[in-house]
C-alpha positions as CSV (number, residue, x, y, z in Angstrom):
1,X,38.8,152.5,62.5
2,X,40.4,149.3,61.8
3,X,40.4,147.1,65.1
4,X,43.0,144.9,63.4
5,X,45.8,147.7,63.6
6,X,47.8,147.9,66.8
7,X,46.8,150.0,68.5
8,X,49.0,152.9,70.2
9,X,48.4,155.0,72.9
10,X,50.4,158.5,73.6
11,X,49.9,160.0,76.5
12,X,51.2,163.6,76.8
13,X,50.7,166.5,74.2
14,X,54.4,168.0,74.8
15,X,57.1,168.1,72.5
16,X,58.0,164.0,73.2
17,X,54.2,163.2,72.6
18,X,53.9,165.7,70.0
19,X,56.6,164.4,68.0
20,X,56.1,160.9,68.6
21,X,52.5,161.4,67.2
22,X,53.8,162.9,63.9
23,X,56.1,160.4,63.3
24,X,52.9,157.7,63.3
25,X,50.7,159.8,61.1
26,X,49.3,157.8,58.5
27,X,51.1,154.6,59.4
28,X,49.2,151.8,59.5
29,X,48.4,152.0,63.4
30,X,45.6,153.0,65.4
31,X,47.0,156.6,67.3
32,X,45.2,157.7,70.6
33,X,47.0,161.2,71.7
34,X,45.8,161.9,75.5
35,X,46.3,165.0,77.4
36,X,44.6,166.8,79.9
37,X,44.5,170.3,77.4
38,X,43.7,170.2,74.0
39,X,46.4,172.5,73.2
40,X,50.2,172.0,72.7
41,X,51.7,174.7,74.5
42,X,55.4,176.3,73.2
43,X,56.9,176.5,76.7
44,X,60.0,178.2,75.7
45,X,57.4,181.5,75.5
46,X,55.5,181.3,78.4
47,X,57.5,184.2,79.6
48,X,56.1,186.3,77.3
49,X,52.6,185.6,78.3
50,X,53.2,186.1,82.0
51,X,55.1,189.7,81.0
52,X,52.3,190.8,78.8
53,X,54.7,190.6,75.9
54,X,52.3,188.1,74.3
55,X,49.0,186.5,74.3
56,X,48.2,182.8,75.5
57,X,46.4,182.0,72.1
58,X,50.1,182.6,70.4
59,X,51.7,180.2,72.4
60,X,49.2,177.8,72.2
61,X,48.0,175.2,69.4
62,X,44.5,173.1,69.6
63,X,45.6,169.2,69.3
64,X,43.0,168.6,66.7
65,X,43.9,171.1,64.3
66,X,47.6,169.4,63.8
67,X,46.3,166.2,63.3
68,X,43.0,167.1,61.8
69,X,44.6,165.6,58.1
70,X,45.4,162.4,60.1
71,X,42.9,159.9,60.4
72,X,45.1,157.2,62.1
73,X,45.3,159.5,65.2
74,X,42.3,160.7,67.4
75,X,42.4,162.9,70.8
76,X,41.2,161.8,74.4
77,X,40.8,165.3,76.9
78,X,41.7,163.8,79.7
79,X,43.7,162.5,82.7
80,X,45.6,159.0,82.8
81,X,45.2,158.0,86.8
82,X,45.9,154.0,86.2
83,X,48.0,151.9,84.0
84,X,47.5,148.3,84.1
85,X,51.0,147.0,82.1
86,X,50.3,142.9,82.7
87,X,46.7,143.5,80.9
88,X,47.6,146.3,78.8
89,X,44.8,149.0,79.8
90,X,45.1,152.5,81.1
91,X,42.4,154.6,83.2
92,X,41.7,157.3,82.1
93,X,39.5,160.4,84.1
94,X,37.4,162.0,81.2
95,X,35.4,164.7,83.1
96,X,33.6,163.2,86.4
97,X,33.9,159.6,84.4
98,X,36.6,157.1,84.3
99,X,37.0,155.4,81.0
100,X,40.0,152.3,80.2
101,X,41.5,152.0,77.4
102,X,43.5,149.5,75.6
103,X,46.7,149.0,74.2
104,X,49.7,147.0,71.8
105,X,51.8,149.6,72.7
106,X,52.3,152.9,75.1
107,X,54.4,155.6,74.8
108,X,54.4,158.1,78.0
109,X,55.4,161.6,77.2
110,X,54.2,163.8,80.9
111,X,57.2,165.7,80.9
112,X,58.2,167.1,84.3
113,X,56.6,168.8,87.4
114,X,58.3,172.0,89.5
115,X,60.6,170.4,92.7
116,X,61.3,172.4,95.7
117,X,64.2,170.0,96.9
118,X,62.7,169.1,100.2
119,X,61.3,172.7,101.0
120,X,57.6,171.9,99.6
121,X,56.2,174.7,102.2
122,X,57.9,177.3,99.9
123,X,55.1,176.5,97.2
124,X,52.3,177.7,99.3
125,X,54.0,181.3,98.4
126,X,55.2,180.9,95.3
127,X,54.0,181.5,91.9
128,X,55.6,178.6,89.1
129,X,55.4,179.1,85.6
130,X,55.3,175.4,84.0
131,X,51.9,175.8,82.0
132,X,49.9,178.6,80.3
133,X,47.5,178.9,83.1
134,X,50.7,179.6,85.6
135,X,51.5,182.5,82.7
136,X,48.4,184.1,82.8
137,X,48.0,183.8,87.0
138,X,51.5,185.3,87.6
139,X,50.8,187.9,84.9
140,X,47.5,188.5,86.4
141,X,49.0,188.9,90.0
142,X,52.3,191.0,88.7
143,X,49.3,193.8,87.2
144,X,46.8,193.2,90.1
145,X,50.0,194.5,92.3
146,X,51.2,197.2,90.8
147,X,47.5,198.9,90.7
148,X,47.2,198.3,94.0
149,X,50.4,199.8,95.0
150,X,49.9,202.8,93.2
151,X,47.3,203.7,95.5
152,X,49.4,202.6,98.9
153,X,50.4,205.6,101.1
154,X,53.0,203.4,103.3
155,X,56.2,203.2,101.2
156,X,57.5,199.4,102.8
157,X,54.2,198.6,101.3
158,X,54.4,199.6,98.6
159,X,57.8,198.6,97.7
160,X,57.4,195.0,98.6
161,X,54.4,194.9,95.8
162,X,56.6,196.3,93.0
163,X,59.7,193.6,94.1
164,X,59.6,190.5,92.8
165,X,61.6,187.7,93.4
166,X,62.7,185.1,90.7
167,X,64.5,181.7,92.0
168,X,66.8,179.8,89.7
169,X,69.7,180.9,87.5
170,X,68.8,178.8,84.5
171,X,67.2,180.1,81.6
172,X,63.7,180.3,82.5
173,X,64.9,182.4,85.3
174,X,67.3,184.6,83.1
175,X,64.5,185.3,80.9
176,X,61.3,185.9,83.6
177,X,63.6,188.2,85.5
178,X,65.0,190.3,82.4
179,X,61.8,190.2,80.7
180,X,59.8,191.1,84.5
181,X,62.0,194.4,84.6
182,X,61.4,195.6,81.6
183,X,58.0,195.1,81.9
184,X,58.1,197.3,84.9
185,X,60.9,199.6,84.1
186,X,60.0,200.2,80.0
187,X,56.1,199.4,80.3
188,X,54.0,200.2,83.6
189,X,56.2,203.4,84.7
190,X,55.1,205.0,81.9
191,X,51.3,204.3,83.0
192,X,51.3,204.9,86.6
193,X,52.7,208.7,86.6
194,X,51.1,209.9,89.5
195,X,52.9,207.8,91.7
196,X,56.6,207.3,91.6
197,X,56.9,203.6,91.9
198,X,60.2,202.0,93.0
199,X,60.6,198.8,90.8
200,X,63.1,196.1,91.9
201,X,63.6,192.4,90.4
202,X,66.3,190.0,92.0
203,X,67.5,186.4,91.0
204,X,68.1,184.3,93.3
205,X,70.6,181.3,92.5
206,X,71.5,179.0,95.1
207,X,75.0,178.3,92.9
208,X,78.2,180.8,92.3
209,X,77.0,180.8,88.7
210,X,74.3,180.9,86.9
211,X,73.7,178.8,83.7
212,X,74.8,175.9,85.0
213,X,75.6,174.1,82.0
214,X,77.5,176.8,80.1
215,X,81.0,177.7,79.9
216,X,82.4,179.9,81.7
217,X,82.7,182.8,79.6
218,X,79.1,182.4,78.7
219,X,77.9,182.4,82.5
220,X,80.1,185.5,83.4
221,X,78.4,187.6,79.9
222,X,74.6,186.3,81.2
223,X,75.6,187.9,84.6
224,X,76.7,191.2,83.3
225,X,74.2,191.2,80.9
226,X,71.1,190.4,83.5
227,X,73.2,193.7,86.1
228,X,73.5,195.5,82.9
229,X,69.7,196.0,83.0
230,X,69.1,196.5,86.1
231,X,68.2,192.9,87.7
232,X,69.8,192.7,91.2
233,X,71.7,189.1,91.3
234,X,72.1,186.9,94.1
235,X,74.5,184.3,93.9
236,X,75.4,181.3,96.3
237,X,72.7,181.9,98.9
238,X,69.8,179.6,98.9
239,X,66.2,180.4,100.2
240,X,65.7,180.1,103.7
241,X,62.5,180.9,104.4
242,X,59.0,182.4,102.3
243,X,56.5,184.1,103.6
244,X,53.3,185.8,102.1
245,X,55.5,189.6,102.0
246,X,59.1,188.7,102.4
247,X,61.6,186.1,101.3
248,X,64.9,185.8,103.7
249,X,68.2,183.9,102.4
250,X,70.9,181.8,103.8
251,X,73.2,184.5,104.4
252,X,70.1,186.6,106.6
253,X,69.0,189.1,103.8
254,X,65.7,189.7,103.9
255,X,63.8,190.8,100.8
256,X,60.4,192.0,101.6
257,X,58.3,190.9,98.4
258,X,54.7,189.7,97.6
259,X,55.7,188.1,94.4
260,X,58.1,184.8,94.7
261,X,58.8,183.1,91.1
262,X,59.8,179.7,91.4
263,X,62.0,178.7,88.6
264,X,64.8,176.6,90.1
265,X,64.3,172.9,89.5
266,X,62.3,170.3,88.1
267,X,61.6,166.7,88.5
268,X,59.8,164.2,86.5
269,X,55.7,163.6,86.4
270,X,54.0,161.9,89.0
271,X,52.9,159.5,86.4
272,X,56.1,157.8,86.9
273,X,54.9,156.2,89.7
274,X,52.1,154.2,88.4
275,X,54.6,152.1,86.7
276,X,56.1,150.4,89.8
277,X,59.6,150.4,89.1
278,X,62.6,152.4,91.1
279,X,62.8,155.6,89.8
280,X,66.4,157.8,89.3
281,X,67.4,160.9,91.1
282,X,64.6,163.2,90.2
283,X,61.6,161.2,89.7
284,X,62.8,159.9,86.4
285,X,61.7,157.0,84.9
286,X,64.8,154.4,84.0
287,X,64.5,153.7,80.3
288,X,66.7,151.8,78.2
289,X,68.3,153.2,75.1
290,X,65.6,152.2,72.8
291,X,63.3,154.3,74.8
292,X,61.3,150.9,76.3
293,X,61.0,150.8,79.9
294,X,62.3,147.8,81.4
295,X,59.9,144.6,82.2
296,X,57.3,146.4,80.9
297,X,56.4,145.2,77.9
298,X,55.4,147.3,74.7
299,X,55.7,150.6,77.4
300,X,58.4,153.4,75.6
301,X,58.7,156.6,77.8
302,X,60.5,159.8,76.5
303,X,61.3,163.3,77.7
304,X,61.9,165.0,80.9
305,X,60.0,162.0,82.9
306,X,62.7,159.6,81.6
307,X,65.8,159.0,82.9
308,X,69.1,157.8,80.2
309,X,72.9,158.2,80.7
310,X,75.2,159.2,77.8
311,X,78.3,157.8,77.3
312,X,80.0,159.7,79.6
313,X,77.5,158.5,82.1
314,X,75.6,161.5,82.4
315,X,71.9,161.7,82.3
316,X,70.5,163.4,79.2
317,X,69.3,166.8,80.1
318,X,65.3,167.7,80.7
319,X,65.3,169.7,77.8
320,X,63.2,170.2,74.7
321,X,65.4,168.9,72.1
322,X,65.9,165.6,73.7
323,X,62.1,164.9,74.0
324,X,61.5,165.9,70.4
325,X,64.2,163.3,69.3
326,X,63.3,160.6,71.8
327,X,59.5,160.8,70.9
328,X,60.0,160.2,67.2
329,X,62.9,157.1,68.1
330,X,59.9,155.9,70.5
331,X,57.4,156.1,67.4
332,X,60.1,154.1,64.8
333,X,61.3,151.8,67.1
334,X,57.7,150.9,67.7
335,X,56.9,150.4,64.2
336,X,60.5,148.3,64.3
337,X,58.5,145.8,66.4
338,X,55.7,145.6,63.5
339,X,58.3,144.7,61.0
340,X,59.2,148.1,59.5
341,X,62.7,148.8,59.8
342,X,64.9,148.1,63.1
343,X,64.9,149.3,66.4
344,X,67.5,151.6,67.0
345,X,69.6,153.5,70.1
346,X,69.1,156.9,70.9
347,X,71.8,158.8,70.0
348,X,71.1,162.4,70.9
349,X,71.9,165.7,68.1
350,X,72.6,168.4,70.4
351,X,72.9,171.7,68.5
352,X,73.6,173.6,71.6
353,X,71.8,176.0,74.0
354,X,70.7,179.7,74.2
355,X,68.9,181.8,77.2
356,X,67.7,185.5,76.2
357,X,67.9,187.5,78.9
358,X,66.7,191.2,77.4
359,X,66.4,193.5,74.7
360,X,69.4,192.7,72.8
361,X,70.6,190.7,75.5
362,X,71.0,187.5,75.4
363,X,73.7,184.0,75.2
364,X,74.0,181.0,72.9
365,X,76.7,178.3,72.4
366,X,75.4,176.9,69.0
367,X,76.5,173.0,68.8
368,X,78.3,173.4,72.0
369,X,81.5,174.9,69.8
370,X,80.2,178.9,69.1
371,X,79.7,181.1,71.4
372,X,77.5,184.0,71.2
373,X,76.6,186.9,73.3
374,X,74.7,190.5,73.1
375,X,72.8,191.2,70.1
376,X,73.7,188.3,67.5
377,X,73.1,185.8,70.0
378,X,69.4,187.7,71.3
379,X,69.0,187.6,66.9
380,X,69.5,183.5,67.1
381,X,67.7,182.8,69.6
382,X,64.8,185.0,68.3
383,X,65.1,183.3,65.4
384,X,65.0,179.9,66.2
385,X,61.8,180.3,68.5
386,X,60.3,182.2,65.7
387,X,60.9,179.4,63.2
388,X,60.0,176.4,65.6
389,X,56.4,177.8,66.9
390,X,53.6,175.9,65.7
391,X,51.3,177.2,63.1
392,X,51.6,180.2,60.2
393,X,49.3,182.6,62.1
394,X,51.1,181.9,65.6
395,X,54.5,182.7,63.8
396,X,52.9,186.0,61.9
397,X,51.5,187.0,65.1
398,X,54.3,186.4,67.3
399,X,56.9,188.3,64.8
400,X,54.3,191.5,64.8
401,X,54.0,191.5,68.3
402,X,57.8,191.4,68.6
403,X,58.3,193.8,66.2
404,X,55.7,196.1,68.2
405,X,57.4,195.7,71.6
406,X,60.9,196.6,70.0
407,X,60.1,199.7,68.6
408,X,57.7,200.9,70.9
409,X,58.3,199.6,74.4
410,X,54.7,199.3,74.1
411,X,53.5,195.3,75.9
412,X,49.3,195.1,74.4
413,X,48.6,192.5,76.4
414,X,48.1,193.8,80.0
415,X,44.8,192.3,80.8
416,X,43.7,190.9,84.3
417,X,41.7,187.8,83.7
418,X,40.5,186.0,87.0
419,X,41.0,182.5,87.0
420,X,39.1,181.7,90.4
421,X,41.4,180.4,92.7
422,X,45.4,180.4,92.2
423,X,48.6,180.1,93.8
424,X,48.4,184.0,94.0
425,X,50.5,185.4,96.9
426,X,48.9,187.2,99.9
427,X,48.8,190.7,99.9
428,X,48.0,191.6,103.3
């Protein structure tokens, strides 16, 4: 390593990170990528995982292998707990040992953490699904329940296990809950023949709508899509209360359920804090257009964890997209500072949104102009995802599995792996 280079530390292997990491490959600075996995995780599929539909290796990609040809950046496992911005050194927990680390320059990429808006009792009994090892629990706990219920005697019983409850009509909760019933309905009631189990999924969306951002056509097609399958849909009545077997809304229905997914909000990382500036609505982190956070010098921030208004004064959503493109502006405006090139605003490319909700289901409003629905849009958005996962193999895998499931109805990956303790829902 050449100690004369500046020296950059990353610390988040997301999309922001990720991208911010590939834009400094073999430039002449010192890279140090920091994350508490050693695998980038393709979060848009961690659906799939939790539904059986796919395996966690799929989704998954070791750190090391995408930058194994570049011998600017290196890898730290590990978590950031300090960051001392007047001296310019970060702590950082490596195992039961706490290691600092210097900088010239640090770009924070954490992402976001799940919010329950003020209701944090609700996560005692809820299940989130943020990271792979929340995909395998809740697909461990959706199998461990429907083996046990197949041998319950009481029906209540045994139609609270096979209910599941998904909060949050935005697209990780279109998906989990279309994907969740036909896992149940196309799947496991094809397995369990000598019992006639009752299956039930309902979304839960505090709003009148779901898909918040969406026009309104698109919102009313993801709605008769999601009945169209057979997910129940509640609209405009918050949770009230969550319990270890039932779930009981604004309005007084109770749903009696042993399997709460929490998908309706998010807010930015913790890490935030260790800053010591005001954060935004959220959590986020105030950055400035260039990425930099304010009075902290040679500190750039990017993703979900940041917070920057468009012109219209909106912040820029917590989505994908946005990280990818603010993690490699982070990178050149960094390499600005060093004399190559100029520093430059973000200005963000949006290309638009989709949500699949099914087999052949699905919505998309490509550069916010075209909008799709049913089977063209469920081909785009399987497209897209298919082209955008890391790796050859992941992307061979992934289509073969797909392809599989389609014809077939057939989901391989039904194993129960015990993870020691999780946030798995009581069953008593």
């Amino acid at each position: 390593m050449n100690t004369q280079q500046p020296r950059i530390i990353i610390v988040g292997a997301g999309f922001g990170g990720l991208f911010a990491a590939r834009a400094l490959a073999n430039k002449p600075v010192d890279v140090l990528l920091i994350d508490r996995n050693n695998f980038h995780t393709f979060t848009p599929l961690l659906y799939q995982v939790a539904t059986c539909a796919l395996d966690p290796s799929e989704i998954a990609y070791p750190v090391r292998t995408i930058f194994r040809k570049n011998r600017n950046i290196r890898t730290l496992l590990g978590s950031v707990t300090a960051i001392d911005y007047a001296n310019k050194t970060i702590d950082v927990q490596v195992g039961g040992q706490t290691r600092q680390e210097p900088y010239d320059y640090l770009i924070l990429a954490t992402g976001s953490v799940p919010t329950y808006f003020g209701q944090d009792a609700f996560r005692e009994n809820a299940l989130e699904l943020r990271t792979l090892s929340d995909a395998v629990n809740l697909r461990n706990h959706i199998l461990s329940l429907f083996e046990q219920a197949t041998w319950v005697t009481d029906e209540a019983t045994r139609e609270a296990m096979t209910t599941i409850v998904v909060v949050g009509g935005g697209p990780t909760g279109l998906e989990t809950a279309g994907a969740i019933f036909e896992l149940y309905n196309h799947v496991l009631n094809r397995e369990f023949l000598h019992r006639d189990l009752s299956t039930r999924v309902v979304l839960v969306e505090m709003q009148p709508f779901l898909l918040a951002p969406y026009p309104d056509k698109l919102r009313q097609a993801a709605l008769e899509q999601l009945r169209s399958l057979g997910v129940e849909v509640q609209l405009g009545s918050p949770l009230q209360e969550v319990a270890s077997d039932h779930v009981t809304l604004a309005d007084g229905t109770r749903i009696d359920t042993h399997t709460l997914v929490w998908a309706a909000g998010v807010k930015g990382s913790p890490l935030a804090e260790l800053l010591n500036v005001p954060l935004q609505r959220g959590g986020r982190l105030p950055i400035l257009s260039t990425t930099e956070v304010a009075e902290r010098p040679g500190v750039y921030a990017v993703g979900d964890m940041t917070y920057l208004e468009d012109a219209s004064g909106q912040p820029y959503p917590m989505v994908i997209p946005v990280a990818q493109q603010q993690g490699e502006l982070a990178a050149q405006n960094i390499l600005a500072e060093m004399g190559v090139g100029e520093k430059r605003p973000f200005h963000y490319h949006d290309r638009g949104s989709m949500a699949t909700i099914g087999r052949r289901r699905a919505v998309a409003w490509l550069y916010n102009k075209v909008q799709l629905r049913g089977y063209i849009a469920w081909l785009a958005w399987l497209a897209l995802h298919l082209i955008t996962l890391l790796g050859f193999r992941n992307r061979l895998n992934v289509f073969v599995n797909w392809v599989w499931n389609y014809f077939t109805y057939d989901r391989s990956v039904r194993i129960i792996l015990e993870q020691g303790e999780g946030k798995v829902r009581s069953e008593k």
